[in-house]
N, CA, C and O atoms as a Maestro MAE file, in Angstrom:
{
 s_m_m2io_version
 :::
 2.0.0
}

f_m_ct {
 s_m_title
 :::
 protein
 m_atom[324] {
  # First column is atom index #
  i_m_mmod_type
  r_m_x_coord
  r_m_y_coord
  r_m_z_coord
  i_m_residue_number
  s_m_chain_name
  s_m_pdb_residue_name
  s_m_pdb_atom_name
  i_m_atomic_number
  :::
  1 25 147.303 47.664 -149.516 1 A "UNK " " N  " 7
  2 3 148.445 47.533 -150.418 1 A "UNK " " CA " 6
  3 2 149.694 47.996 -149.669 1 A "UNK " " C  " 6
  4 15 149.725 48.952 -148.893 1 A "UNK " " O  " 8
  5 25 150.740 47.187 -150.001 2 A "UNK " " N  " 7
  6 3 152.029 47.608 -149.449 2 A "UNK " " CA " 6
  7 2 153.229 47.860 -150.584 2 A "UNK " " C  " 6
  8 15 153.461 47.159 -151.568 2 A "UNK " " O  " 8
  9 25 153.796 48.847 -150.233 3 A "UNK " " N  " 7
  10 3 154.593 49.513 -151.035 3 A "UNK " " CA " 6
  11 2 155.883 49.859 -150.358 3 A "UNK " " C  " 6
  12 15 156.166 50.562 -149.389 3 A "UNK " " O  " 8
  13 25 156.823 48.854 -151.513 4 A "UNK " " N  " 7
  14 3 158.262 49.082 -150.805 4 A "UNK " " CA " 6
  15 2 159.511 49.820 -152.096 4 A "UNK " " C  " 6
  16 15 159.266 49.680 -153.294 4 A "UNK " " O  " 8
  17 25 160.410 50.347 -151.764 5 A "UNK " " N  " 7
  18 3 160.979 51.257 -152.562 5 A "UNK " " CA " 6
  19 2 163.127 50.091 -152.056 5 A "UNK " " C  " 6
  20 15 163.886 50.152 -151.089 5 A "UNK " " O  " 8
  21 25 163.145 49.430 -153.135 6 A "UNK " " N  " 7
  22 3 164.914 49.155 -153.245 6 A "UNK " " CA " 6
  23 2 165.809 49.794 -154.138 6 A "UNK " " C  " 6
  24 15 165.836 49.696 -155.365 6 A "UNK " " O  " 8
  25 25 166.744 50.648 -153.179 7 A "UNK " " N  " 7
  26 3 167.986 51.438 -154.085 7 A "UNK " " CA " 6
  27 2 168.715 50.363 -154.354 7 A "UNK " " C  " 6
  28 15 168.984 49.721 -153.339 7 A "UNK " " O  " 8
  29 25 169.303 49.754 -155.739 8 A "UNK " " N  " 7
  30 3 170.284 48.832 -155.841 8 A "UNK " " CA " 6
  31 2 171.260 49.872 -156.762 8 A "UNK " " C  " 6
  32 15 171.774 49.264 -157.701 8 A "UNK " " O  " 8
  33 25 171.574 51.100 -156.706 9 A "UNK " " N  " 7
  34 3 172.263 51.503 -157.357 9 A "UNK " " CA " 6
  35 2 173.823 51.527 -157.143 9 A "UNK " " C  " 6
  36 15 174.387 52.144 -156.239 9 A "UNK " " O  " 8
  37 25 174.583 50.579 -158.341 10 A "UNK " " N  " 7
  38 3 175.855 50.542 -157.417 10 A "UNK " " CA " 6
  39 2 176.093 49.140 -156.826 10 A "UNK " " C  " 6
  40 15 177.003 48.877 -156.041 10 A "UNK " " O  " 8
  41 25 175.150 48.243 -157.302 11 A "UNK " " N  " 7
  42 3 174.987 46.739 -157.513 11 A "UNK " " CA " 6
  43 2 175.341 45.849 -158.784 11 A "UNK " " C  " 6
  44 15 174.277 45.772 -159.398 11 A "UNK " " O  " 8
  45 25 176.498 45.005 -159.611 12 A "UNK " " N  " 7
  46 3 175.942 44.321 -160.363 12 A "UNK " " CA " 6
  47 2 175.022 43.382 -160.168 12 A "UNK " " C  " 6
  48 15 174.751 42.674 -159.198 12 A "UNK " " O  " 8
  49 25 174.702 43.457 -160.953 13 A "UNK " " N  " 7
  50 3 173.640 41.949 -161.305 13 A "UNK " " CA " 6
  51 2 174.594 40.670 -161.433 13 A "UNK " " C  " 6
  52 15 175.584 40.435 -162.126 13 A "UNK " " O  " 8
  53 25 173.906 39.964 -160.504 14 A "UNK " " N  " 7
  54 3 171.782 39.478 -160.253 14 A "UNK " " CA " 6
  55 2 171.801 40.014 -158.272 14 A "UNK " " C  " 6
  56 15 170.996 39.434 -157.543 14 A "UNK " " O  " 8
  57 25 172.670 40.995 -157.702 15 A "UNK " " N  " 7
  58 3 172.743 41.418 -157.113 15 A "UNK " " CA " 6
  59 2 171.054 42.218 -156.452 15 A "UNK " " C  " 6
  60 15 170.505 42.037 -155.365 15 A "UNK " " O  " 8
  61 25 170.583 43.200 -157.764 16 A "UNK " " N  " 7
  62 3 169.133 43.806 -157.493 16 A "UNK " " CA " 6
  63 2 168.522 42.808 -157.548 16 A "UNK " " C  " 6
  64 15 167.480 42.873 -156.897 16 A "UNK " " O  " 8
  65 25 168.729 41.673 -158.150 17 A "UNK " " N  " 7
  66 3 167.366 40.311 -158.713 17 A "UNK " " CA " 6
  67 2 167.580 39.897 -157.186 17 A "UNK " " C  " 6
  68 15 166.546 40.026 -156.532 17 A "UNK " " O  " 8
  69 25 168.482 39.514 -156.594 18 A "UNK " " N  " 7
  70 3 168.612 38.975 -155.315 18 A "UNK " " CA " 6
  71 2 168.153 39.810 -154.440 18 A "UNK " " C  " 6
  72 15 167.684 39.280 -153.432 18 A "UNK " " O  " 8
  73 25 168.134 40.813 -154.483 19 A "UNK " " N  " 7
  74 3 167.329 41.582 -153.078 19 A "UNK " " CA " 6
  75 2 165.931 41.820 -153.682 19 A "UNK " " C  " 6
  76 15 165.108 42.043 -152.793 19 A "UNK " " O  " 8
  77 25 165.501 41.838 -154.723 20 A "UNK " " N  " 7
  78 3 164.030 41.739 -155.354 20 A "UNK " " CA " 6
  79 2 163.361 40.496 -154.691 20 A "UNK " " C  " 6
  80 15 162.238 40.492 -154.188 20 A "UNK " " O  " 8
  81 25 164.388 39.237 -154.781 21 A "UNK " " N  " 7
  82 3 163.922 38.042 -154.399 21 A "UNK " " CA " 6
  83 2 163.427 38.034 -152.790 21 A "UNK " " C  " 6
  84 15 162.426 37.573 -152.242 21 A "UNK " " O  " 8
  85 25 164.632 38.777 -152.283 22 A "UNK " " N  " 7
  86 3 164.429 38.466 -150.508 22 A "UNK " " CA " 6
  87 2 163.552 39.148 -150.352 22 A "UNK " " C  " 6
  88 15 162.656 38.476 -149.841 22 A "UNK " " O  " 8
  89 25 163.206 40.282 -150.513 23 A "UNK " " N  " 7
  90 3 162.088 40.942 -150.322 23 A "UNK " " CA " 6
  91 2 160.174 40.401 -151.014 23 A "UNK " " C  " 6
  92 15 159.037 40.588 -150.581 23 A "UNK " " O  " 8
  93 25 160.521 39.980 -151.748 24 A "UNK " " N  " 7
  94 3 159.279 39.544 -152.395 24 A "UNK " " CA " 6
  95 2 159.141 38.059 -151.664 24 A "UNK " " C  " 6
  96 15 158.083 37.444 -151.794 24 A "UNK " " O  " 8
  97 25 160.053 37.592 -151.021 25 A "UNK " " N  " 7
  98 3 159.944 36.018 -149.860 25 A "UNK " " CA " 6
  99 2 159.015 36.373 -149.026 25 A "UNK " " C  " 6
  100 15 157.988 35.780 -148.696 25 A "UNK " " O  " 8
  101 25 159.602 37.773 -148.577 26 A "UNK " " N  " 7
  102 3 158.754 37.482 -147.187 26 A "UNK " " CA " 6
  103 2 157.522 38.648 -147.263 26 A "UNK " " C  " 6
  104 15 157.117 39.087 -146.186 26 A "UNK " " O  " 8
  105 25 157.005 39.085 -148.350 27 A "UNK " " N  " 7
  106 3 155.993 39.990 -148.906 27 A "UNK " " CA " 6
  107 2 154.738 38.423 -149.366 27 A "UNK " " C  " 6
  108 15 153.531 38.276 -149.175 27 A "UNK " " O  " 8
  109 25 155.622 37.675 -149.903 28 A "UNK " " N  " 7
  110 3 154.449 36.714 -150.521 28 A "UNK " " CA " 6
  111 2 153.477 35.669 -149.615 28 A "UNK " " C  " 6
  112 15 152.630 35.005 -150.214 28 A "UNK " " O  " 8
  113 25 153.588 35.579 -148.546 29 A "UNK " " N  " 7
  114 3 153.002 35.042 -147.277 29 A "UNK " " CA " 6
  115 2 152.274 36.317 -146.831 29 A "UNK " " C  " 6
  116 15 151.134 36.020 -146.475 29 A "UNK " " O  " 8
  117 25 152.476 37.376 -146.744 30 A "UNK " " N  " 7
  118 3 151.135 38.199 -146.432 30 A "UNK " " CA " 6
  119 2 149.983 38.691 -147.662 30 A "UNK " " C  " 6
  120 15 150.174 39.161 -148.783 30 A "UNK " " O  " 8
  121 25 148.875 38.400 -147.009 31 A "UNK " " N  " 7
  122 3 147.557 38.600 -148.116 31 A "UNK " " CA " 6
  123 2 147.665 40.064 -148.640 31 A "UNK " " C  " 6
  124 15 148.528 40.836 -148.222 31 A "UNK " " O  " 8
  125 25 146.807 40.375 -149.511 32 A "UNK " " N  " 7
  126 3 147.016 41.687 -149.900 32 A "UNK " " CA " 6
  127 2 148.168 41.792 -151.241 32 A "UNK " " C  " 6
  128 15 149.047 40.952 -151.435 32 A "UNK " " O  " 8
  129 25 147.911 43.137 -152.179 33 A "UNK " " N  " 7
  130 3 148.700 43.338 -152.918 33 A "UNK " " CA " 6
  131 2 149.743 44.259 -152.601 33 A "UNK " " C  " 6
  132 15 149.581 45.256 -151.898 33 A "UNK " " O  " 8
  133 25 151.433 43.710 -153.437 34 A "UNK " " N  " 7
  134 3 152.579 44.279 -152.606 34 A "UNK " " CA " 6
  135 2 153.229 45.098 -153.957 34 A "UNK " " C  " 6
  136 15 153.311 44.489 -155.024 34 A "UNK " " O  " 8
  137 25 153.610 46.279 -153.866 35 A "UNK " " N  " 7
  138 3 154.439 46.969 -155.009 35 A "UNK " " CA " 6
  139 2 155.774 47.361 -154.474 35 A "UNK " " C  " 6
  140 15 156.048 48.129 -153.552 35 A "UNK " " O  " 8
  141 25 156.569 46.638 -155.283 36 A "UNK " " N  " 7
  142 3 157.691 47.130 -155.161 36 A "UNK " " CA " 6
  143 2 158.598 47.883 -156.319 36 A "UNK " " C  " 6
  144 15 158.524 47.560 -157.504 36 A "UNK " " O  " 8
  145 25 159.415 48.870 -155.853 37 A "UNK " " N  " 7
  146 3 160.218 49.814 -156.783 37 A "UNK " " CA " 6
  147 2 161.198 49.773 -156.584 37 A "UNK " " C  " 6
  148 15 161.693 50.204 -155.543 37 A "UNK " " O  " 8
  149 25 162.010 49.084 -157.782 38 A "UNK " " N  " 7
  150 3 163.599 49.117 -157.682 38 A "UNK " " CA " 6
  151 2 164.428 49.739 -158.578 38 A "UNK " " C  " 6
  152 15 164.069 49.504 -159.732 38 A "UNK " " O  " 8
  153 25 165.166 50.274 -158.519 39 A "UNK " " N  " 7
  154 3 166.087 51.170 -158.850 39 A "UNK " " CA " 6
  155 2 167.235 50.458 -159.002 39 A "UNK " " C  " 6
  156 15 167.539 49.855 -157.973 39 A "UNK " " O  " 8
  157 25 168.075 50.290 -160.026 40 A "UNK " " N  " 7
  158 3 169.645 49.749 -160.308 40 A "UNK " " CA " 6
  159 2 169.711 50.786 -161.483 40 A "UNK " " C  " 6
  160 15 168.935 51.350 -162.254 40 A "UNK " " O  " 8
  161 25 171.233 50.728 -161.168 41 A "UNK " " N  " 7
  162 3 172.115 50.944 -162.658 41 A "UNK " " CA " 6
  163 2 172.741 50.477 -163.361 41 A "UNK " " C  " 6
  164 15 173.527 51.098 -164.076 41 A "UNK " " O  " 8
  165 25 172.589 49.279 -163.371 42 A "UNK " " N  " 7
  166 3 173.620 48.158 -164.317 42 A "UNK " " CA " 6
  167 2 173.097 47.608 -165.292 42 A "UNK " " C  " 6
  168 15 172.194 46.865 -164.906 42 A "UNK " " O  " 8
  169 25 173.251 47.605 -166.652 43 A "UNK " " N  " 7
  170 3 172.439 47.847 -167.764 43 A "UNK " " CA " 6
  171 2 171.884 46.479 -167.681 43 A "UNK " " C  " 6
  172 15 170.821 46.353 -168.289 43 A "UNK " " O  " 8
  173 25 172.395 45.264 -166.994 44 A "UNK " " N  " 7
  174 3 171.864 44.008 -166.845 44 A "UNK " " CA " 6
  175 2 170.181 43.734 -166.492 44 A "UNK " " C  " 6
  176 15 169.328 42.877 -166.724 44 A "UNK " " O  " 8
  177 25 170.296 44.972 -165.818 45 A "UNK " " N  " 7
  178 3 168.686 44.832 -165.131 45 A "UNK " " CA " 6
  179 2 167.634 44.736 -165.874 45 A "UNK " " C  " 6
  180 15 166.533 44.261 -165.594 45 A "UNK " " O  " 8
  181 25 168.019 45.216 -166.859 46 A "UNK " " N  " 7
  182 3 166.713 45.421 -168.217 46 A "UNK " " CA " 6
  183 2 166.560 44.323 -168.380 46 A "UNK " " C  " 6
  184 15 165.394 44.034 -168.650 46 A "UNK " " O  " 8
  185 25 167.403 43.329 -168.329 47 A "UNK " " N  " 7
  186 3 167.176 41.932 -169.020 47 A "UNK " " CA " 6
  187 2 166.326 40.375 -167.595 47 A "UNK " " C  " 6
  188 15 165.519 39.449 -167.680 47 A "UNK " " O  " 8
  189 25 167.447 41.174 -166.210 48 A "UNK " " N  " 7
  190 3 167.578 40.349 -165.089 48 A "UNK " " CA " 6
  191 2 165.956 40.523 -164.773 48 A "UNK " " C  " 6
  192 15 165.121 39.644 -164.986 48 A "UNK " " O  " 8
  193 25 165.674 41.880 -164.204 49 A "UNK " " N  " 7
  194 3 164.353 41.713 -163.887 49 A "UNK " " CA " 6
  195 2 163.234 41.118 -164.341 49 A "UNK " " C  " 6
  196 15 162.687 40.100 -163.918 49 A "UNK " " O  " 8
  197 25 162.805 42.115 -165.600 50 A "UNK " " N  " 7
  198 3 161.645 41.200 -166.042 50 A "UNK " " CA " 6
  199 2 161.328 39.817 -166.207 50 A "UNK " " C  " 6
  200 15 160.200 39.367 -166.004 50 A "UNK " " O  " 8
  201 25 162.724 38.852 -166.728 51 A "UNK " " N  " 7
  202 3 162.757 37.473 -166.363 51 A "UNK " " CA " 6
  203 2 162.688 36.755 -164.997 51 A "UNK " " C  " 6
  204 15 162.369 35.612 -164.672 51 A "UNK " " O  " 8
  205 25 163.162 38.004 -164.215 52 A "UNK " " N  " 7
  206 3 162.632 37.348 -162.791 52 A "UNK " " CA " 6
  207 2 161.539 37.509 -162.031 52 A "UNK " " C  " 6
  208 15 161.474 37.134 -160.861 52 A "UNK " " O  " 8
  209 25 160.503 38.147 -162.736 53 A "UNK " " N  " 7
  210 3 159.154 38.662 -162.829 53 A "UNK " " CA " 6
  211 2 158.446 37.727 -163.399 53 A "UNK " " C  " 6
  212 15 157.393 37.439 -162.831 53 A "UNK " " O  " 8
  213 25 158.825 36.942 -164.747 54 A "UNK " " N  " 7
  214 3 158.251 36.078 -165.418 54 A "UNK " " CA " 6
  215 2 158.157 34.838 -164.984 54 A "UNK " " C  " 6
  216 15 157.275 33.988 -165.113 54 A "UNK " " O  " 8
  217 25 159.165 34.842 -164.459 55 A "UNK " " N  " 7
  218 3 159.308 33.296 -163.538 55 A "UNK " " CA " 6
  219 2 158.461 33.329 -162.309 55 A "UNK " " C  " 6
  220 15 157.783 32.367 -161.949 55 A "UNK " " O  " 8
  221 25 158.519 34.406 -161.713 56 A "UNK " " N  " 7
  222 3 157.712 34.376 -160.128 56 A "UNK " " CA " 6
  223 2 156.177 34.836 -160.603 56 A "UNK " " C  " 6
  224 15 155.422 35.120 -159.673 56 A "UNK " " O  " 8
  225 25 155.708 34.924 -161.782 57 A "UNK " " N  " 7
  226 3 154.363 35.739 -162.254 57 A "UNK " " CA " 6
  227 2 154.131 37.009 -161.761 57 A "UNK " " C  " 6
  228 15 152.982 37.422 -161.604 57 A "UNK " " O  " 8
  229 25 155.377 37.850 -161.431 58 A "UNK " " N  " 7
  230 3 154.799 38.726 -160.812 58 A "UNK " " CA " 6
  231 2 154.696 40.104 -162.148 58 A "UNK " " C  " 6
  232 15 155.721 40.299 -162.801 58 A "UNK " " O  " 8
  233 25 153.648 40.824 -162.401 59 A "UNK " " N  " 7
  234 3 153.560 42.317 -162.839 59 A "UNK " " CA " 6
  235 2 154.685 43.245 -162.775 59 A "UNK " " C  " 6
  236 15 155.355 43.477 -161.768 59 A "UNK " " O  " 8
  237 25 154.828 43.728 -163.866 60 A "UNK " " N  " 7
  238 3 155.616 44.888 -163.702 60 A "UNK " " CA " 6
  239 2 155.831 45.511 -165.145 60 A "UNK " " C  " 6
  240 15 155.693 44.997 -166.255 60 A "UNK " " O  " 8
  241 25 156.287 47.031 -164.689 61 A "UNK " " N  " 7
  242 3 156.419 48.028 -165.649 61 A "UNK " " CA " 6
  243 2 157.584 48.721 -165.573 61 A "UNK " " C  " 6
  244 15 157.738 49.188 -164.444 61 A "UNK " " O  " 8
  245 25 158.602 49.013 -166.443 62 A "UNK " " N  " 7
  246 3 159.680 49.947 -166.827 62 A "UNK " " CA " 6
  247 2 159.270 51.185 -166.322 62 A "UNK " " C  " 6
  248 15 158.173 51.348 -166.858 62 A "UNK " " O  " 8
  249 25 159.489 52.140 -165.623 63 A "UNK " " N  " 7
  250 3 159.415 53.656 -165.209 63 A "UNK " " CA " 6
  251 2 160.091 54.431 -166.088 63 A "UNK " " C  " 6
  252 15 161.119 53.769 -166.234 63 A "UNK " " O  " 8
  253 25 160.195 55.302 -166.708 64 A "UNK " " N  " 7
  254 3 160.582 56.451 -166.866 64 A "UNK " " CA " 6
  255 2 161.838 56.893 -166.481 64 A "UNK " " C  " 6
  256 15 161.874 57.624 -165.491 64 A "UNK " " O  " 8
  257 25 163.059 56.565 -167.142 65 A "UNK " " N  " 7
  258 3 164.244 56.816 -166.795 65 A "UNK " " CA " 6
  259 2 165.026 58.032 -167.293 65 A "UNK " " C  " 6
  260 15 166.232 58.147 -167.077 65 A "UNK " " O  " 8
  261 25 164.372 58.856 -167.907 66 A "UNK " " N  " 7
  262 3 164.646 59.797 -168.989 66 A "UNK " " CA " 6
  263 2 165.593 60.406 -168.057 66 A "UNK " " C  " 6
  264 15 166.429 60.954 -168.775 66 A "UNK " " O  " 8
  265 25 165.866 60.575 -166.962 67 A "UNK " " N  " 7
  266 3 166.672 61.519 -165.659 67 A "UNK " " CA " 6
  267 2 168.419 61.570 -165.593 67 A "UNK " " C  " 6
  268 15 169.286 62.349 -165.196 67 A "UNK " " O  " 8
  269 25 168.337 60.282 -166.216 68 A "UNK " " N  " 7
  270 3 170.081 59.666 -165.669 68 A "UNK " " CA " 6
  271 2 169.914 58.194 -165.906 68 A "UNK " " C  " 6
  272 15 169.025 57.569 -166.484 68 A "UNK " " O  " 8
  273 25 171.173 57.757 -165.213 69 A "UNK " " N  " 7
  274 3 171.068 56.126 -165.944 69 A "UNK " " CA " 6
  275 2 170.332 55.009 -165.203 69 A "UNK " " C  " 6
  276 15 169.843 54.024 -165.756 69 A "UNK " " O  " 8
  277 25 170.311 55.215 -164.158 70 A "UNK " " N  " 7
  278 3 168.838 54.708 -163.348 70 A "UNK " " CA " 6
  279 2 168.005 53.997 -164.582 70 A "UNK " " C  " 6
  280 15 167.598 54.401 -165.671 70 A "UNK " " O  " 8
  281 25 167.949 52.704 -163.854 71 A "UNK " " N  " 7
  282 3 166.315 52.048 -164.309 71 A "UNK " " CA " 6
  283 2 165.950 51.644 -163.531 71 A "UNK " " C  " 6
  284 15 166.448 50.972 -162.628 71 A "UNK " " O  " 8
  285 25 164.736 52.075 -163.792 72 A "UNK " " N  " 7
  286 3 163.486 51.734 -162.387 72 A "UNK " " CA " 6
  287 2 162.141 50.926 -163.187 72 A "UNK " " C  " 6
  288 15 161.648 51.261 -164.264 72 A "UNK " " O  " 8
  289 25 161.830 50.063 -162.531 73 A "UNK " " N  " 7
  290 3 161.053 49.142 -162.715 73 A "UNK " " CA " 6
  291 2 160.245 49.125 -161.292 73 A "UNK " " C  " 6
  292 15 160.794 49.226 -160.195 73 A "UNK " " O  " 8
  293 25 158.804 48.974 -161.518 74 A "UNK " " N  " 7
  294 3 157.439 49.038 -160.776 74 A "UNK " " CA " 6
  295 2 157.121 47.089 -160.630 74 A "UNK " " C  " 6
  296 15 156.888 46.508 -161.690 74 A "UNK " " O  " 8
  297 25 157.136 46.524 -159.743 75 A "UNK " " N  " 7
  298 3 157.009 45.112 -159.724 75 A "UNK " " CA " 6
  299 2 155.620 45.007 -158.619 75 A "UNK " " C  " 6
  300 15 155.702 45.454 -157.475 75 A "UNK " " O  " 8
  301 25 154.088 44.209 -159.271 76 A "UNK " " N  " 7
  302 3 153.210 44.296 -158.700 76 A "UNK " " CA " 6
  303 2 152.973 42.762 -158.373 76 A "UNK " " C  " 6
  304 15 153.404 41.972 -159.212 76 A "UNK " " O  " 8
  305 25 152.529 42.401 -157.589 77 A "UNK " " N  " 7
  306 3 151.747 41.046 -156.800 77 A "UNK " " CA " 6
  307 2 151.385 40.809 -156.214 77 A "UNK " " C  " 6
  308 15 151.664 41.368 -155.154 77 A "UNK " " O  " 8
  309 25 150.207 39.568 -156.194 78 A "UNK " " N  " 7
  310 3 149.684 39.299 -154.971 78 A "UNK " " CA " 6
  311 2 149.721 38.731 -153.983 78 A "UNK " " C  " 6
  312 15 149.572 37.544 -154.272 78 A "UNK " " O  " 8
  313 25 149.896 38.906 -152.334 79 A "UNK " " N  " 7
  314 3 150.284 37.931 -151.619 79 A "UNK " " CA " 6
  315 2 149.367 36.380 -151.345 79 A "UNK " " C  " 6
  316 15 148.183 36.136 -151.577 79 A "UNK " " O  " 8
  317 25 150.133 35.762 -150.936 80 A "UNK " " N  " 7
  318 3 148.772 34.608 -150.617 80 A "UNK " " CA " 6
  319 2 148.575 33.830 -149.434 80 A "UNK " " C  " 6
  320 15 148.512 32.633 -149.151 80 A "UNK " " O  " 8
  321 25 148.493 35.028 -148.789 81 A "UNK " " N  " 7
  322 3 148.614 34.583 -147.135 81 A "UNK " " CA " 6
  323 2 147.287 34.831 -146.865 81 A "UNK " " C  " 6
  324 15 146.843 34.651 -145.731 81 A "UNK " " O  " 8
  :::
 }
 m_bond[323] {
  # First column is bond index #
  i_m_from
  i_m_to
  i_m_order
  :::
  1 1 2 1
  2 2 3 1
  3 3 4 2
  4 3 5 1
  5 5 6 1
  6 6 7 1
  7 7 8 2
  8 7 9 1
  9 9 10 1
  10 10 11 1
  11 11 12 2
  12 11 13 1
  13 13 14 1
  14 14 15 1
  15 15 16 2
  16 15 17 1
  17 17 18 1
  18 18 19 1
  19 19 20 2
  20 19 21 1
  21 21 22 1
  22 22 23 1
  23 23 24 2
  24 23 25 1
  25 25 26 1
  26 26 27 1
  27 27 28 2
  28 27 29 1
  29 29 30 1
  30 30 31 1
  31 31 32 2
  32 31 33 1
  33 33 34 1
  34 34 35 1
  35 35 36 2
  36 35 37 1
  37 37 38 1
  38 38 39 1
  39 39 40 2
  40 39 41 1
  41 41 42 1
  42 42 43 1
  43 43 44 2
  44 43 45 1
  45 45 46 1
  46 46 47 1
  47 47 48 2
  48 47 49 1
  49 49 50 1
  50 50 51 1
  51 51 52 2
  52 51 53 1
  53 53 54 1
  54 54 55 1
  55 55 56 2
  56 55 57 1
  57 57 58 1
  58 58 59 1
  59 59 60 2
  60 59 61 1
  61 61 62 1
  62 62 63 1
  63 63 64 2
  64 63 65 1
  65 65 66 1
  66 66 67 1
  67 67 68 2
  68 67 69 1
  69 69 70 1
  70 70 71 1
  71 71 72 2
  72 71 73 1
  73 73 74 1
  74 74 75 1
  75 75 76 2
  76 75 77 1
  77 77 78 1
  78 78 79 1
  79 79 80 2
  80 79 81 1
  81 81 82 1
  82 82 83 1
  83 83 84 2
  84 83 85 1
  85 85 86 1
  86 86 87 1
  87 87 88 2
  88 87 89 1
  89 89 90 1
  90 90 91 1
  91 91 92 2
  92 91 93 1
  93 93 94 1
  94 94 95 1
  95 95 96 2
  96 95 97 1
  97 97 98 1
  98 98 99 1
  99 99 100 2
  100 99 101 1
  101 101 102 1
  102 102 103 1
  103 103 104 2
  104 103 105 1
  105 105 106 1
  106 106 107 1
  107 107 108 2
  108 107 109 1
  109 109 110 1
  110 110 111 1
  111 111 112 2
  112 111 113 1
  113 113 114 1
  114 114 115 1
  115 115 116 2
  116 115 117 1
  117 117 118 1
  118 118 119 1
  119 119 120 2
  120 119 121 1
  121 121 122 1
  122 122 123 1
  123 123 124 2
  124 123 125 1
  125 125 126 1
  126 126 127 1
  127 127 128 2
  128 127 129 1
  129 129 130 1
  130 130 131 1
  131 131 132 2
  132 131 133 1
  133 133 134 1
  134 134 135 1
  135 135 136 2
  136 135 137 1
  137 137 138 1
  138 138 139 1
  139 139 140 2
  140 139 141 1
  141 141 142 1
  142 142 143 1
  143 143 144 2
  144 143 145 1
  145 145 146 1
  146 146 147 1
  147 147 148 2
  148 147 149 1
  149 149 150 1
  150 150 151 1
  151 151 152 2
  152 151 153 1
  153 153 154 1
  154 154 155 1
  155 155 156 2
  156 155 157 1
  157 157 158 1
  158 158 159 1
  159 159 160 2
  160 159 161 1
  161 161 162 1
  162 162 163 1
  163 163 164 2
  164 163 165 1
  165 165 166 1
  166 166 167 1
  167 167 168 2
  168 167 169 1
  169 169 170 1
  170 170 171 1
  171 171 172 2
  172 171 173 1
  173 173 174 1
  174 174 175 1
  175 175 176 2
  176 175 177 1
  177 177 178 1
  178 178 179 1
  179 179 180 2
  180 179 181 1
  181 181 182 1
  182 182 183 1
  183 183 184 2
  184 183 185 1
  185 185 186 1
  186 186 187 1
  187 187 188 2
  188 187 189 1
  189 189 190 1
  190 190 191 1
  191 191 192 2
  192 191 193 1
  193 193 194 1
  194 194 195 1
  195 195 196 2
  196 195 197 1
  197 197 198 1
  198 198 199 1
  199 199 200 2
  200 199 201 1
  201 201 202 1
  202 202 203 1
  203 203 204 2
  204 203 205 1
  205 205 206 1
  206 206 207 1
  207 207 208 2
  208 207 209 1
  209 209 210 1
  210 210 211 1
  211 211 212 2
  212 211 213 1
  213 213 214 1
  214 214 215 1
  215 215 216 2
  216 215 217 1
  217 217 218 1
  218 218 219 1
  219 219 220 2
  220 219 221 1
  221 221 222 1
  222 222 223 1
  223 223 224 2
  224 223 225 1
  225 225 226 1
  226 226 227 1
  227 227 228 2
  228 227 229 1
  229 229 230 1
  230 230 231 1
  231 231 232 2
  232 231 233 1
  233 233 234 1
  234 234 235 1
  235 235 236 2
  236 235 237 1
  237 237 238 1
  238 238 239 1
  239 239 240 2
  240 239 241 1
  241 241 242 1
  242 242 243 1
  243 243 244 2
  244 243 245 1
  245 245 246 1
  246 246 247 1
  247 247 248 2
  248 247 249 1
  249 249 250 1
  250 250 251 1
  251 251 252 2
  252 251 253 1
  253 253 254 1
  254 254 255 1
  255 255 256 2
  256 255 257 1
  257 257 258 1
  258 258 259 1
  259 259 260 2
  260 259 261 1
  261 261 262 1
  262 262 263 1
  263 263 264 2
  264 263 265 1
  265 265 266 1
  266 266 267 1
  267 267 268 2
  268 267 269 1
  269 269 270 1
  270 270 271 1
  271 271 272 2
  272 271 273 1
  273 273 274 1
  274 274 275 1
  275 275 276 2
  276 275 277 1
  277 277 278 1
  278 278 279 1
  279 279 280 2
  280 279 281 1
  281 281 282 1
  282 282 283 1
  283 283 284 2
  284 283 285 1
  285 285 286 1
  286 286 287 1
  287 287 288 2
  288 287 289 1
  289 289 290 1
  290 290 291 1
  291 291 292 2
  292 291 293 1
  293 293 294 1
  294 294 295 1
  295 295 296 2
  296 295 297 1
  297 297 298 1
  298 298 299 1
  299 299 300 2
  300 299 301 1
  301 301 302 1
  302 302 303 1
  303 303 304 2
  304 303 305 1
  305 305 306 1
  306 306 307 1
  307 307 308 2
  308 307 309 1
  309 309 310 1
  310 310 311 1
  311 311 312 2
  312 311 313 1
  313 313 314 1
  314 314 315 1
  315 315 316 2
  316 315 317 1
  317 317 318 1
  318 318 319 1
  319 319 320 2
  320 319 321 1
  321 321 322 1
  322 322 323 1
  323 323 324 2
  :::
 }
}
């Protein structure tokens, strides 16, 4: 499993959706399952991500933001290389 961590804090949206994307390009050609954790603060994300999760089938879960205004979202998939 590979596990990657994106700060988009300080990004509008679809700014985090766009680096979610580039990163999950070149994650999805290698076999194996890939987790990625992204971090934004732009209240857009609540809405941007998960639809861009839904579209690519990929998994994911809301984290625990109770800290500050941070939302972090857990995005899981499989590669198919």
């Amino acid at each position: 499993m590979s596990e990657h961590c994106l700060d988009e804090r300080g990004r509008a949206c679809p700014y985090p959706v766009i680096a979610l994307g580039r990163l999950w390009q070149q994650l999805h050609s290698q076999p194996g399952e890939h987790v990625i954790d992204i971090t934004a603060d732009d209240p857009v994300a609540v809405i941007d991500i998960p639809a861009w999760c839904h579209i690519k089938g990929a998994d994911y879960e809301r984290l625990d933001d109770s800290l500050g205004p941070d939302i972090r979202f857990r995005v899981r998939f499989t590669g198919s290389g």
